[in-house]
Structure formats: structure tokens, C-alpha cells
C-alpha positions in Angstrom: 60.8 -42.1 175.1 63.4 -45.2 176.5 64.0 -48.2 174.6 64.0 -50.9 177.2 64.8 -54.4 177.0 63.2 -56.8 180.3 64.6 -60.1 180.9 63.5 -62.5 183.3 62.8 -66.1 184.4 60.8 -67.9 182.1 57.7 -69.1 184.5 57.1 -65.2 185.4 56.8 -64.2 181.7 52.6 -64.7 182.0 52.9 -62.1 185.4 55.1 -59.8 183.1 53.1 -59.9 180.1 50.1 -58.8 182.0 52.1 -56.0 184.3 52.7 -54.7 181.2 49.3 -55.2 179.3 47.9 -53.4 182.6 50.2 -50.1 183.0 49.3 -49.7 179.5 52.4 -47.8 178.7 54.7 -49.9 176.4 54.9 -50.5 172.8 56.4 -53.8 172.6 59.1 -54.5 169.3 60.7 -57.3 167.8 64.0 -58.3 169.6 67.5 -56.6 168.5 69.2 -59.2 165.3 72.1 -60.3 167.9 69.7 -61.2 171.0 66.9 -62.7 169.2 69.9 -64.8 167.3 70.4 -66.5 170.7 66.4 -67.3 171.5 63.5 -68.9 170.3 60.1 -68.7 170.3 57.9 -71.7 172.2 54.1 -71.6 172.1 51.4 -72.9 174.2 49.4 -74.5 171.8 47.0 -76.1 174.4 46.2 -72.9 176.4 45.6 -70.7 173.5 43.2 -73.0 172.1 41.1 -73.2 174.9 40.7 -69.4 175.5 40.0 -69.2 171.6 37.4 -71.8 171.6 36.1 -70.4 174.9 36.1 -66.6 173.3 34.0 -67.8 170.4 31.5 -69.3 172.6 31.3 -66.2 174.6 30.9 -64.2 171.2 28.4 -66.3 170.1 26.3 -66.5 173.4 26.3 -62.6 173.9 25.1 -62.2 169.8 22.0 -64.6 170.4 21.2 -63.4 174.2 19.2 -59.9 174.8 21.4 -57.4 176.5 21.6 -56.5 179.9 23.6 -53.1 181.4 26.5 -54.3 183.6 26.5 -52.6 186.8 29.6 -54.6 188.0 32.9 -55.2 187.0 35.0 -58.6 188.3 38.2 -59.6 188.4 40.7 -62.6 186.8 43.5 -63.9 188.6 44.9 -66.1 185.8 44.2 -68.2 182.7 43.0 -71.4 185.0 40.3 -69.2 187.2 39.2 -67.1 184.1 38.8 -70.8 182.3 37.2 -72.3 185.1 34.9 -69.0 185.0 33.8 -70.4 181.3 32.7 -73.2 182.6 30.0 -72.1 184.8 28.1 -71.1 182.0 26.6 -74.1 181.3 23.6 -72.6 178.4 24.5 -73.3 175.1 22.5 -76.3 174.4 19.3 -74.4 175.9 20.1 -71.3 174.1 21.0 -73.3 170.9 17.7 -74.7 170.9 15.2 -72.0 171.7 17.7 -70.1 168.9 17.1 -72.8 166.2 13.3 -72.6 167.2 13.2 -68.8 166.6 15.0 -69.2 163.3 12.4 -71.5 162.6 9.4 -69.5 163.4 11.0 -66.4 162.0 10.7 -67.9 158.5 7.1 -69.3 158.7 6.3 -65.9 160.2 8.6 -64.0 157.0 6.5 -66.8 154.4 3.2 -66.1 156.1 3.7 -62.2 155.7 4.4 -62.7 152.2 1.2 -64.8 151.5 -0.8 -62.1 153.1 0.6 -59.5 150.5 -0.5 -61.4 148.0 -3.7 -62.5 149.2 -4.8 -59.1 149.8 -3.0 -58.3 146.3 -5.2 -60.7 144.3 -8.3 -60.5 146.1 -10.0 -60.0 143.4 -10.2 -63.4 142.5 -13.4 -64.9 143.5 -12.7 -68.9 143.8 -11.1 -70.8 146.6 -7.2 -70.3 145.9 -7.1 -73.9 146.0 -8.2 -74.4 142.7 -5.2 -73.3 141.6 -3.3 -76.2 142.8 -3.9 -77.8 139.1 -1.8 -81.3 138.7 -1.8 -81.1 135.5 -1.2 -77.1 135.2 1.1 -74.2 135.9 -0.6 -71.5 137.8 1.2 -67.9 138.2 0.3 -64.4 140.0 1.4 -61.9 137.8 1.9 -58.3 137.1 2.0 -56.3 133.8 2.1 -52.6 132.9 -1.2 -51.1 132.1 0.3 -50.6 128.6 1.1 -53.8 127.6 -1.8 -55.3 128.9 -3.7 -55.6 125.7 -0.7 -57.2 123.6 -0.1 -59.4 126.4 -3.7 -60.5 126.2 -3.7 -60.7 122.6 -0.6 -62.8 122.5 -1.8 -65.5 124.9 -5.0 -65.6 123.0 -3.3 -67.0 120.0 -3.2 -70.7 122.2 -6.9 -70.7 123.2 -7.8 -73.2 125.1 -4.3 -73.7 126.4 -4.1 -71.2 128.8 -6.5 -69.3 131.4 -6.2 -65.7 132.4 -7.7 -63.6 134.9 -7.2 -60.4 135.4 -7.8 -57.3 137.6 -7.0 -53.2 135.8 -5.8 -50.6 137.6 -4.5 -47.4 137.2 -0.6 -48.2 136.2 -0.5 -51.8 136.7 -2.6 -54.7 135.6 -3.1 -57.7 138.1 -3.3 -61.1 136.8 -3.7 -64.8 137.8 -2.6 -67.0 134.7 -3.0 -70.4 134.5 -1.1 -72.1 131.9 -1.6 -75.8 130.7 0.5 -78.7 129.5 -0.4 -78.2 125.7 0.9 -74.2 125.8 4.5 -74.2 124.7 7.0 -72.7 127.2 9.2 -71.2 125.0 6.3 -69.3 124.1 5.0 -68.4 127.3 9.0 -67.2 128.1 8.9 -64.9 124.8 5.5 -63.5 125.5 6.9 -62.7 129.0 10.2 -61.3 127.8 8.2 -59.8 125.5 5.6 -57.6 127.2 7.8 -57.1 130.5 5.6 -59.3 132.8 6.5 -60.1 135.8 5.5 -63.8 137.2 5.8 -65.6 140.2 4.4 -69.5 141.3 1.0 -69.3 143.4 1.7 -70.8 146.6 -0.1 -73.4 148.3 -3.6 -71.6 150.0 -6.7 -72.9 150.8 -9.6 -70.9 150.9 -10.9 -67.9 149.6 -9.9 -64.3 149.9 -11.2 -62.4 152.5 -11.3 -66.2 155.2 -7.5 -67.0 154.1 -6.0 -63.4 155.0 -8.1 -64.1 158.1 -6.4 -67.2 158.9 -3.4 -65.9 157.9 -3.2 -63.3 160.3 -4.1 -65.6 163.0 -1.5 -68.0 162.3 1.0 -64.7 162.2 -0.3 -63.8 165.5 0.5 -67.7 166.6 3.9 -67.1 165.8 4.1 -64.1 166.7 3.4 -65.2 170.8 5.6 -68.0 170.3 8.6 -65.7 169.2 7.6 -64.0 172.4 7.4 -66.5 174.6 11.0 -67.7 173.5 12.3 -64.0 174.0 11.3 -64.1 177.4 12.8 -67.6 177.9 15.8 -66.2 176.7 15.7 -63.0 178.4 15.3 -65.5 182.0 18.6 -66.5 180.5 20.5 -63.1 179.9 19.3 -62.1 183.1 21.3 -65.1 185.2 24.2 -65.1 182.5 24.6 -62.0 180.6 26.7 -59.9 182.9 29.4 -63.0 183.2 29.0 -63.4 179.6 30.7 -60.2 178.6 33.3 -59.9 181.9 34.2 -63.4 180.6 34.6 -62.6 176.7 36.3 -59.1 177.8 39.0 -60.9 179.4 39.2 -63.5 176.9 40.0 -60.7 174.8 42.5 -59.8 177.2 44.3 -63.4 177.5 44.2 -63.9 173.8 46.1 -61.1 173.2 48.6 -61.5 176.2 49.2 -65.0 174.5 50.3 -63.8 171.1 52.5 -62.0 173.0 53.9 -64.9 175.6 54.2 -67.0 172.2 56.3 -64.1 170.3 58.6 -63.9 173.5 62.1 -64.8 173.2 63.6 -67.9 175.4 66.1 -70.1 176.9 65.0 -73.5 179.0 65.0 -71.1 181.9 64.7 -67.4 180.9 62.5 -64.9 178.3 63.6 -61.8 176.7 61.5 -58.6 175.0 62.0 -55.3 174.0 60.0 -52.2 173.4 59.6 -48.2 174.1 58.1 -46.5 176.8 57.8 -43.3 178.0 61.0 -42.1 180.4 58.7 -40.8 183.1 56.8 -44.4 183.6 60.0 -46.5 183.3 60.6 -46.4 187.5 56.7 -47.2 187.8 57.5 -50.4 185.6 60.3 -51.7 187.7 58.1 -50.8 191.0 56.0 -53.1 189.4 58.6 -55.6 188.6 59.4 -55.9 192.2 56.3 -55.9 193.3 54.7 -58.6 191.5 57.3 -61.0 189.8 60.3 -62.6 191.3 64.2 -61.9 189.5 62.5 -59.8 186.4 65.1 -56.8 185.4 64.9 -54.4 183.2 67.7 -52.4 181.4 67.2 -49.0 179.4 69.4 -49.4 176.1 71.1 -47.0 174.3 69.9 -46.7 170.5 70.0 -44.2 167.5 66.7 -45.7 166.3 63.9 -42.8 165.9 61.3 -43.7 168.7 57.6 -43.8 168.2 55.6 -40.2 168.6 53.2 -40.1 172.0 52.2 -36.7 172.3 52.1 -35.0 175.7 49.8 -31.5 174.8 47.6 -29.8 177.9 44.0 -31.2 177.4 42.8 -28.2 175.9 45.2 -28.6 173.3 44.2 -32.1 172.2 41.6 -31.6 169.8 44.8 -29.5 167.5 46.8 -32.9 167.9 44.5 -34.2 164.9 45.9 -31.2 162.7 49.2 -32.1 163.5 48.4 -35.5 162.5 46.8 -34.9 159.5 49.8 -33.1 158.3 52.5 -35.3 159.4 53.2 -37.1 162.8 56.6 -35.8 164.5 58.9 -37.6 164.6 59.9 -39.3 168.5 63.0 -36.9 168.5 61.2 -33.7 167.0 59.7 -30.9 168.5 55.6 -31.5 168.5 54.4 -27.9 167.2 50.3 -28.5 168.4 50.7 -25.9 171.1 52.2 -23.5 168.3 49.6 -24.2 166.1 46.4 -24.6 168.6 47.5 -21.1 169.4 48.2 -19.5 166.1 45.4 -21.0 164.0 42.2 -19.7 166.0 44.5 -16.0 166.0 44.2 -16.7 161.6 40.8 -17.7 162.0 39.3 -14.7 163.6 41.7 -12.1 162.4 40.6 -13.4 158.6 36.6 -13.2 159.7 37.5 -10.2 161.9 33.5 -9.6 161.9 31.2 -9.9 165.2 28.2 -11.4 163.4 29.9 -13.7 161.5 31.6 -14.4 163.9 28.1 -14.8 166.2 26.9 -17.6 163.8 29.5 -19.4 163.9 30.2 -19.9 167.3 26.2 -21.2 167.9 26.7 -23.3 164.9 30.0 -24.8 166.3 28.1 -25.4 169.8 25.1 -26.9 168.4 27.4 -29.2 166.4 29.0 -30.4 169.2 26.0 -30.8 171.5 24.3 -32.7 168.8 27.0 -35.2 168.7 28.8 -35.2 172.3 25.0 -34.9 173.2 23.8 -38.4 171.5 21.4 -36.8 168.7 23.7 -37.7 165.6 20.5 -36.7 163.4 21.5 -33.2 161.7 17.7 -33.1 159.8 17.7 -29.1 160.9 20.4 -28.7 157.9 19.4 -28.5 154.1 19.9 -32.0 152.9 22.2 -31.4 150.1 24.7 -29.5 153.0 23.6 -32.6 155.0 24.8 -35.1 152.8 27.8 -33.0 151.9 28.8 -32.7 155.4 28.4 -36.3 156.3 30.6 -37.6 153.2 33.6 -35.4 154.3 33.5 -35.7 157.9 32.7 -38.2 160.0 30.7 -36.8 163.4 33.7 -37.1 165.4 35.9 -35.5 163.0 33.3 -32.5 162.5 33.0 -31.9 167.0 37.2 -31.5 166.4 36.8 -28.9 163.7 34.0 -27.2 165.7 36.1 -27.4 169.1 38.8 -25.9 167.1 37.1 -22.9 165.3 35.1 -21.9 168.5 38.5 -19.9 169.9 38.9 -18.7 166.5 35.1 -17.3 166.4 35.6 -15.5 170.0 37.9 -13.8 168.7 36.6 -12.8 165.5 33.6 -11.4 167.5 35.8 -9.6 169.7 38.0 -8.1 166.6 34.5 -7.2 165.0 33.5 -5.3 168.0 37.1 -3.2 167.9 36.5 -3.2 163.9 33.1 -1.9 164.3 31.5 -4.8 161.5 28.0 -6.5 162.8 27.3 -8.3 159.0 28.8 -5.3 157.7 26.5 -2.6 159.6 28.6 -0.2 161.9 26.2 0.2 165.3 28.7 0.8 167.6 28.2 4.6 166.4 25.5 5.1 168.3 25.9 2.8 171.1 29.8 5.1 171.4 27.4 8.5 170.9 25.4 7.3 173.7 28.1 6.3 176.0 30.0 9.5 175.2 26.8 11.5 175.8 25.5 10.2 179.2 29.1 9.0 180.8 31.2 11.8 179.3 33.7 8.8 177.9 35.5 9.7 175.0 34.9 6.8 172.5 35.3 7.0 168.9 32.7 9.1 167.3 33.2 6.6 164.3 32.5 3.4 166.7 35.5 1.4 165.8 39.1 1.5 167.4 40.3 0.5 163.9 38.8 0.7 160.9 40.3 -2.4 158.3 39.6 -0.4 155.2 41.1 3.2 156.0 43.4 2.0 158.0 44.5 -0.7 155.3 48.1 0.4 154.9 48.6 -0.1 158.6 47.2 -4.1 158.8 49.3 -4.4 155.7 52.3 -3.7 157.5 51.6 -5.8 160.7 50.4 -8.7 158.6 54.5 -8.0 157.3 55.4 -8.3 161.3 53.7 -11.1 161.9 55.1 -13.0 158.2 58.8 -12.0 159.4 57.8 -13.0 163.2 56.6 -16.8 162.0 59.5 -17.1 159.5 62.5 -15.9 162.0 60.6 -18.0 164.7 60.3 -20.8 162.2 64.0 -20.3 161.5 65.2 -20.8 164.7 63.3 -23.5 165.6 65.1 -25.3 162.6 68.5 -24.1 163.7 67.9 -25.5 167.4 66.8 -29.0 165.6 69.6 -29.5 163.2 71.9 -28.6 166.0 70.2 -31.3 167.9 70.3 -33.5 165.1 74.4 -32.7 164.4 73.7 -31.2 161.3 75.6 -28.0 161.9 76.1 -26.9 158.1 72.0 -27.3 157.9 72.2 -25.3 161.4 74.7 -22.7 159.1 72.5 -23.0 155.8 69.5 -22.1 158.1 71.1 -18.8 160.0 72.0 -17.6 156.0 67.6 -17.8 155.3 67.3 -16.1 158.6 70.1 -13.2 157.9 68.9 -13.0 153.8 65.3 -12.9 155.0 65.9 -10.1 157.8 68.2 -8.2 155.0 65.0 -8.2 152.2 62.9 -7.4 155.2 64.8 -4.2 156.4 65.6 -2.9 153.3 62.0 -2.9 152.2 61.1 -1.2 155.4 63.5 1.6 154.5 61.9 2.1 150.9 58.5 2.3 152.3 60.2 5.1 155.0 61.9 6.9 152.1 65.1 6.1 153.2 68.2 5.8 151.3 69.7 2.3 151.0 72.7 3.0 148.7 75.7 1.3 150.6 77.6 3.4 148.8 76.5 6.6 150.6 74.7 5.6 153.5 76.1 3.3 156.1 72.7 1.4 156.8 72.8 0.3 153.6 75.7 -1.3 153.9 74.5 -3.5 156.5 71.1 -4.3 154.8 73.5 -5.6 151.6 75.9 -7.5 154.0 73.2 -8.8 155.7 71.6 -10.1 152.3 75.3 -11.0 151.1 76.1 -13.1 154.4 73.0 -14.9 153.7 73.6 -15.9 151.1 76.8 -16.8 151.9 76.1 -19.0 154.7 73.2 -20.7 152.3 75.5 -21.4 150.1 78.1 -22.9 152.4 75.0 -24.8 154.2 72.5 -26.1 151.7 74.3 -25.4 148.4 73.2 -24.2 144.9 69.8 -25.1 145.7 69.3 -22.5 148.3 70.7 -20.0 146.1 67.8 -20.9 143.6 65.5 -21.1 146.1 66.0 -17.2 147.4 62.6 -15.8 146.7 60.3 -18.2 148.6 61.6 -16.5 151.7 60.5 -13.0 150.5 57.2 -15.2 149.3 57.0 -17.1 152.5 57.2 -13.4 154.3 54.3 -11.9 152.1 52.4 -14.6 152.4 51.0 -13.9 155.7 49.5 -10.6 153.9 46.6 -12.6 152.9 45.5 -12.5 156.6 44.3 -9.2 155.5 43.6 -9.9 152.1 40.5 -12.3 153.2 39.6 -10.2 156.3 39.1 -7.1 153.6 36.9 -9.3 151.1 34.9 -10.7 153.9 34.4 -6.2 154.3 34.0 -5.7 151.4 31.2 -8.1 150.2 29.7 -7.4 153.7 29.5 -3.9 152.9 28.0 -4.2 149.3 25.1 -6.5 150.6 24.2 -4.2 153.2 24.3 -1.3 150.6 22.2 -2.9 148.2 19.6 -3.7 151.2 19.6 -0.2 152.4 18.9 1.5 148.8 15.5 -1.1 148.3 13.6 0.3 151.5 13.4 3.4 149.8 11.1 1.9 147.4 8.3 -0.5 147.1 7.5 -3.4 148.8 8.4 -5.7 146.2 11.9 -3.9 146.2 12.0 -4.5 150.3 11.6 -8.3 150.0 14.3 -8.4 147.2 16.6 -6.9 149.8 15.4 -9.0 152.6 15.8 -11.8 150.7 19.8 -10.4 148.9 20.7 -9.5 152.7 19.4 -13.2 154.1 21.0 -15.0 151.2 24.8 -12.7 150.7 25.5 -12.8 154.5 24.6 -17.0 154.8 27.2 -16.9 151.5 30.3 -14.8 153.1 29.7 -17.1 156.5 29.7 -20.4 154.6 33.2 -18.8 152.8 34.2 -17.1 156.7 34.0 -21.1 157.7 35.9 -22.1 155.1 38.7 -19.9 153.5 40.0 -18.5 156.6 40.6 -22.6 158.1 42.1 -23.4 155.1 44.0 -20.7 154.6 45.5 -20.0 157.9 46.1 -23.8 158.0 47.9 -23.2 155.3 50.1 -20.5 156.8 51.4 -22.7 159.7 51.5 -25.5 157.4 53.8 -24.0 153.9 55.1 -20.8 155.4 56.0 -22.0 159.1 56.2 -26.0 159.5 58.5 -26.0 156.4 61.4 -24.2 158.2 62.0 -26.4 161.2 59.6 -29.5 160.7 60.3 -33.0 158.9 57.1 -34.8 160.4 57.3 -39.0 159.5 57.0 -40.0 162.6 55.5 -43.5 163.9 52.6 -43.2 166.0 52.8 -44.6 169.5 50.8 -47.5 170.4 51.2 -49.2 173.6 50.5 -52.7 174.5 46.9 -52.5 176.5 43.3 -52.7 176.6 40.7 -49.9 177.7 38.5 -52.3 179.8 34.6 -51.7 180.2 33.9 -54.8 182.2 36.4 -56.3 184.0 39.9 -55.0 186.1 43.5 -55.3 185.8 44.7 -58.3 187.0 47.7 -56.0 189.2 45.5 -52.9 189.8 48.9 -50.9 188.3 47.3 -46.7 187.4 49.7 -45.0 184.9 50.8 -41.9 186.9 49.6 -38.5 185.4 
């Protein structure tokens, strides 16, 4: 990454600005203190209040016309022909009326709907609705619980002849039309109401009775109805002359209004401007190619700077999906090694080492495809899934997040299928016996009459020990990394502090070795001890000169750090294990009844759904967690800024230079 600085005459700074908006490669910053001291900042008030206005109008045309799919893209030479553009659309008193006309007709249709619910809700009442519409009356429909229908009876009776009640009973509710006159006292009608829960709303204005008002209702709906669709089409005719220029027009609107802020944040003289900003080394000779090409006296100049540059990561494609990991632990820094290569290799390794079961790993891998296909695929609906898992699912992970976690644990699930094949674990049950005895049998090969290559639970001792390898392998490899950093950085007693972990760890580590191997490590007597002690002394020597007392009180993390990795085995042997005793407990119940046969059915169905939905989740977690703690920590200090160039992904329109960032 190059910090570069581009000065130039001050009429080409719209032509730079959009060469730069275009390659789509720079992240533009705020002029250095000393040169921005010497500038100022001039805006064109009148130009970016046209495209502005002119952006809302397009935003508001496009919300009120239907869509159309743009088959063509166009192309803006400058502000003047994109504004001139604007003005061909020539619609919005047209579409502002038929739109005011809709709104219209969408409420009398929303009001007519309603009085049909409650026509058809009280038609019960015999009379012409009409009669209702008292001068010298209040007239309600009402609702009341079935419950409280006689108290609310009973209450309104105490006024007699002051208020009228008809009512319908039904099951739950009770239905009623109330009429209340001038001599009933409203407080009293508002207790009796608070009172017995009731629920009351004014009787619109209707004429006619029941059954020929909810006819001419629903005429009247259907009136409105064709005149809703007769102004759809009329603005359809519309979309279909204007839509496609609608959005290319707001698109690059877009586009101006953010080149703009930019031209207005631009340092100048009376006859120059000034910016700054990072771009990646490889595109810096395509930007002055550019320069050349389409601007007249622009230079630019690649400055020298010890400020930390943003991160833009630069991983195979395959890779990518791991750059989200990476992320969500802590963005390099611009100067930093990026580790997503390390860990979008070592992760899916932990993954399937930990499930280390063909079955499991099976399931997974279809459940990881049909994840992705659902969402890569359109069909965002997951209704196949229980709905509590459903709802679980969806409130930690968005979609997209959950096709990067399933594009991530597929390698992982390959190879926990082919470790269960060498293991000789299909959901516990061991059939490569007799698929080996056959093989044996009618080719004369010599496979393993006990159908795996390696059995994880006699041969326990042995993963034990390579889970070790692999802990010292990630913490030396860790170690080193950190040393090459800090000497990159000119830390050199962090470099010193970091070769004293790598000599204690490798001291611990040997020593240990020699126990398990009976040897003798008395330095006293035996010469090998006295380099497994010196190499634990220098260490710590080199710790101490390095990172101080701290490291010294810090010196059993790297043994921790080492043994850490033994979980690898730890969670592949429990994922055996319960495997095992599920399959054991299904085997025993088919020697008895058939009510013993379902149980097992049903223990086998429900144990093996349980150790997948812990195979998806502890071994992720956990050997996340082993690149994260036990690795990262030794050479990584993350903090980094993202990089975000200055640029638009265009749908509907095309750069203005027709500049391609080189792959």
C-alpha cells in the first residue's frame, strides 16, 4: 500500500476526481497539517444543488413508478450532459397527479373495506342503518365479552328510556348496536364502559339495510378497484417510456453527488488542487497511465510516511470466505502479515480431525450444501428446519453470514469423512470389517482385518503424542512468525524476548519427550540433559532480557499453549465415545421386544442428531480457538483499518473513462 499525494491544475480536478472514482482503487484522506495549512477549500454551491434537487426527483419518480428490468446501460460525459439528461424527463406533474388520485382512491377503497366488515359484522340488525343517523342521539357498534354481557345490560337499564340497546350473543363475544340519548349521562356511559370492558366505536354513515348495503358496498369497491387499475396502467405507459432513464439517471446522480463532496473537500490555490490518499503499489503506474491519458499537467508523487496504512486483503478466491474469520477476530494491520491462508488451511484440518467420523461427517456436508443452495439459490425460506432451530439460527446469523460458515466447514467435513473412513467410525458402527474381509477375500489384498488403519481409542497414546507435534509445530511456527515481525517492526529485544519463548518452549518440550522415553535428564550425569536445562535456562534468559519480569511470570502458558492442542483429541475421543454408547444401547434392544426396538430406533435417531449438532459446534469453536489463543497470540497484533476505496459498483450506467483495475 503507497501513500500518494496528486496535484494538479485546478479546472482538471472534476476529470481527476472521476479517474479516480472509476479505477476504484484509492482511499482518499485528509491533507498532511503543513500542505493543507497552505490551501483552502472552495465549493460549488450552484452545481451541487442542482444534481441534489435533480437526485431527489429521480428518487421520488422511481418510488411512485412500477419497475421495469434495465437491459441497457448508458453513459455520462459530465455534470452539464447528465443534467441536461434530467431534463428530458418531463413527468412529474402527470405522475404527481395520477399519484395523488391513487392516494385518494386507496382510502375510500381502505374506508369502504372497513364498512363492509362491519356491515357483515352487525347484520343482524334488521332496520335501515340509516336510522341510526339520530340528530339528537349518539349511536355506537359495540362489542362486549359474553361474560359481562348481563352486568352491562343490567347497568344501562338503570337509565331506561335513555338509552337503546340491541344486541346479537354468540359464543365468546356479544355484538351490540347502542344507541345512547341526550338525557343519559356520559360520565356514566364512560364508567359502565370502563367498567365491563366494552369496546365501542361511532356507526358510520350507511344507508340501507344489511344484506343491499354490503351489496353496494362491494360494487362501489369494485369501482375503485378498476379505477386503481386503470391508473396503474397509465402509469405503467409511463415507466415503460421513462423508467430505464430514471434509474441510469439517479445512478449517476449518485455518482456526481458523491464526486462533489469530494471536488468541495479538495485542497486549492486560484490555479491548482491538492489530495492525498492510499492505494495499492501494484495500481499506482495504472493511475498515472490514467493521468496522462485523460487530464492535462496532473502529477502524482508517492510519499514517504510511517503512518500504518489501511488493510486490503489480497487471499486466492478460494480463500475469501476465511477473510470474515480474520475479521471477526481483528483486522491486520497494513504492515502485518494477513494469516487467512494460515487459518483457511488449518481450521477445516481442526474441524474434521475433532469430528474424525464419516457419517457425521456425511450430514454435515449435505446440510452445509443445502444451506448454501437455499440462499446462493434465492429460496431464503428454511421451513424444512424445526422452528425453534429456525428462529435460533436466524437471530445469530444473518443468511449470508450462515453460506460463509457453511463454505467454510464443507473442507473441514471432507475431511472428517475421509478420517472416519481411515478411523473406521460410520455413527459409531465399524462396517469397513466386512467390506476389508471381502476385499481381502476375493482380491487377495491385505487390509486390516479390524477395518480401520487407526483405531482413535487403542491407539490413543499415539494421537496424544501427535496432537503434542502439532501444539509444538503451531507454537514454534507462531514464534517465528513473531520474530520475523518485530524484526520488521525494529523491535529487536521483542525479536530477543521472542527466540527465549521459542528456546524455553523447545527445552519443556524435549525434556518431556525424554521422560515419556525413560530417559535420564539429570544434567549432572547425562550430557542431554544439560542441553534440555540450558536450553530452558537460555530462554529464559533471553525472556528476561526481551520482555522482562512479565515473561518470567508468564512461563507456563507456553507449556499450556503446547497442550492445548491435545484437545484436538480430546473432542474427537468424546464424539467416539458417545457414538459408541448409542450404538451399544441400540444393538442390546433388538434382542428384545418390539417396544424395546422402537426405544432404540428412536435413542439411536435422537443421540446421533445430538453428537452432530455438538460435531457442528464444539469442534468450530474450539479449533477457532486454537488459531486464535494458542497461535495468533505469538506473532499477531490485529487493529488494523479496513480499506475502503473511493468508488461505486455501478448496475446501470458506465464509467465515465472506461479505466478496469488490472487483476
Amino acid at each position: 500500500m503507497a501513500r500518494i499525494a496528486v496535484l494538479g491544475l485546478r479546472k482538471e480536478r472534476q476529470t481527476v476526481v472521476s479517474i479516480l472514482h472509476d479505477l476504484n482503487a484509492v482511499q482518499l484522506e485528509p491533507l498532511s497539517k503543513d500542505v493543507a495549512a497552505l490551501l483552502r477549500n472552495e465549493r460549488d454551491d450552484d452545481t451541487y444543488r442542482q444534481v441534489s434537487d435533480q437526485l431527489l426527483r429521480m428518487k421520488a419518480l422511481k418510488t411512485v413508478l412500477p419497475p421495469i428490468s434495465a437491459t441497457q446501460c448508458q453513459r455520462f460525459g459530465s455534470v452539464g450532459q447528465l443534467l441536461e439528461g434530467t431534463k428530458s424527463i418531463d413527468i412529474d406533474s402527470k405522475v404527481a397527479s395520477l399519484e395523488r388520485e391513487k392516494d385518494a382512491l386507496l382510502t375510500q377503497f381502505k374506508e369502504t373495506e372497513n364498512h363492509m366488515k362491519l356491515v357483515e359484522e352487525f347484520s343482524f340488525f334488521p332496520e335501515d342503518f340509516n336510522v341510526l343517523q339520530l340528530s339528537s342521539a349518539h349511536s355506537y357498534f359495540g362489542r362486549v365479552d359474553q361474560k359481562n354481557t348481563a352486568g352491562f345490560k343490567q347497568a344501562l337499564n338503570v337509565h331506561g328510556q335513555d338509552v337503546f340497546l340491541y344486541s346479537k350473543e354468540e359464543k365468546d363475544t356479544t355484538r351490540i348496536i347502542l344507541v345512547t340519548f341526550p338525557n343519559f349521562p356520559p360520565h356514566a356511559l364512560s364508567t359502565v364502559i370502563q367498567e365491563y370492558s366494552v369496546k365501542l366505536e361511532a356507526v358510520p354513515k350507511l344507508k340501507g339495510k344489511a344484506a343491499e348495503l354490503s351489496q353496494s358496498l362491494k360494487n362501489k369497491q369494485n369501482e375503485i378497484t378498476q379505477k386503481i387499475n386503470e391508473i396503474d396502467k397509465q402509469l405503467a405507459e409511463i415507466s415503460k417510456d421513462n423508467y430505464v432513464n430514471i434509474i441510469c439517471l439517479e445512478e449517476q446522480l449518485e455518482i456526481e453527488n458523491k464526486k462533489l463532496e469530494v471536488v468541495d473537500n479538495l485542497g486549492v490555490t486560484s490555479d491548482s488542487f491538492a489530495l492525498e490518499g492510499w492505494i495499492p503499489k501494484s495500481k499506482v503506474s495504472q493511475l498515472k497511465d490514467s493521468f496522462n491519458q485523460h487530464s492535462n499537467g496532473t502529477l502524482l508523487f508517492e510519499l514517504e510516511t510511517d503512518e500504518n496504512p489501511p488493510t486490503l486483503f489480497g487471499n486466492p478466491k478460494r480463500f475469501r470466505l476465511f477473510e470474515a474469520f480474520i475479521r471477526f477476530y481483528s483486522l491486520p494491520s497494513g504492515k502485518e502479515f494477513d494469516p487467512t491462508l494460515i487459518f483457511g488451511t488449518l481450521f477445516p484440518i481442526f474441524y474434521g480431525l475433532m469430528i474424525g467420523d464419516f457419517g457425521y461427517g456425511l450430514v454435515i456436508l449435505l446440510v452445509c450444501r443445502w444451506v448454501i443452495r437455499r440462499v446462493e439459490g434465492g429460496k431464503r425460506n428454511f421451513n424444512i428446519m424445526p422452528t425453534p432451530l429456525r428462529k435460533f439460527a436466524l437471530t445469530i446469523l444473518k443468511p449470508r453470514q450462515m453460506v460463509k460458515l457453511a463454505k467454510a466447514m464443507t473442507p473441514g467435513a471432507i475431511i472428517a469423512m475421509g478420517l472416519g473412513f481411515v478411523f473406521n467410525l460410520y455413527f459409531g458402527f465399524h462396517p469397513n470389517v466386512y467390506l476389508f474381509s471381502y476385499l481381502n477375500t476375493a482380491l487377495g489384498m491385505h487390509l486390516p482385518a479390524s477395518g480401520a488403519f487407526f483405531d482413535p481409542i487403542t491407539g490413543l497414546r499415539k494421537l496424544l503424542l501427535i496432537s503434542g507435534y502439532i501444539g509444538l509445530g503451531m507454537v514454534t511456527f507462531g514464534l517465528i512468525l513473531g520474530i520475523l515481525n518485530t524484526i520488521r517492526e525494529g523491535e529487536k529485544k521483542h525479536a530477543i524476548g521472542k527466540a527465549g519463548w521459542l528456546l524455553f518452549g523447545w527445552g519443556v518440550v524435549l525434556t518431556g519427550l525424554a521422560l515419556l522415553h525413560h530417559q535420564h535428564v539429570n544434567p549432572i550425569h547425562h550430557i542431554e540433559g544439560v542441553g534440555y536445562v540450558g536450553l530452558m535456562l537460555a530462554g529464559i534468559g533471553l525472556m528476561f532480557y526481551g520482555e522482562g519480569v512479565r515473561a518470567i511470570m508468564e512461563l507456563p502458558s507456553i507449556v499450556s499453549h503446547i497442550l492445548s492442542y491435545t484437545r484436538l483429541v480430546g473432542i474427537l475421543l468424546a464424539s467416539v465415545i458417545l457414538a459408541d454408547v448409542i450404538d451399544f444401547i441400540f444393538i442390546k434392544t433388538l434382542h428384545h421386544s418390539i417396544p424395546f426396538v422402537i426405544l432404540g430406533v428412536i435413542i439411536v435417531f435422537i443421540g446421533h442428531i445430538f453428537n452432530i449438532i455438538i460435531g457442528v459446534f464444539e469442534p468450530g469453536i474450539q479449533g477457532a480457538r486454537l488459531v486464535y489463543v494458542e497461535f495468533f497470540s505469538k506473532f499477531y497484533h490485529g487493529n488494523g483499518k479496513p480499506f475502503r476505496p473511493f468508488g461505486t459498483a455501478r448496475k446501470y450506467t458506465y464509467d465515465q473513462y472506461e479505466l478496469k483495475a488490472k487483476e
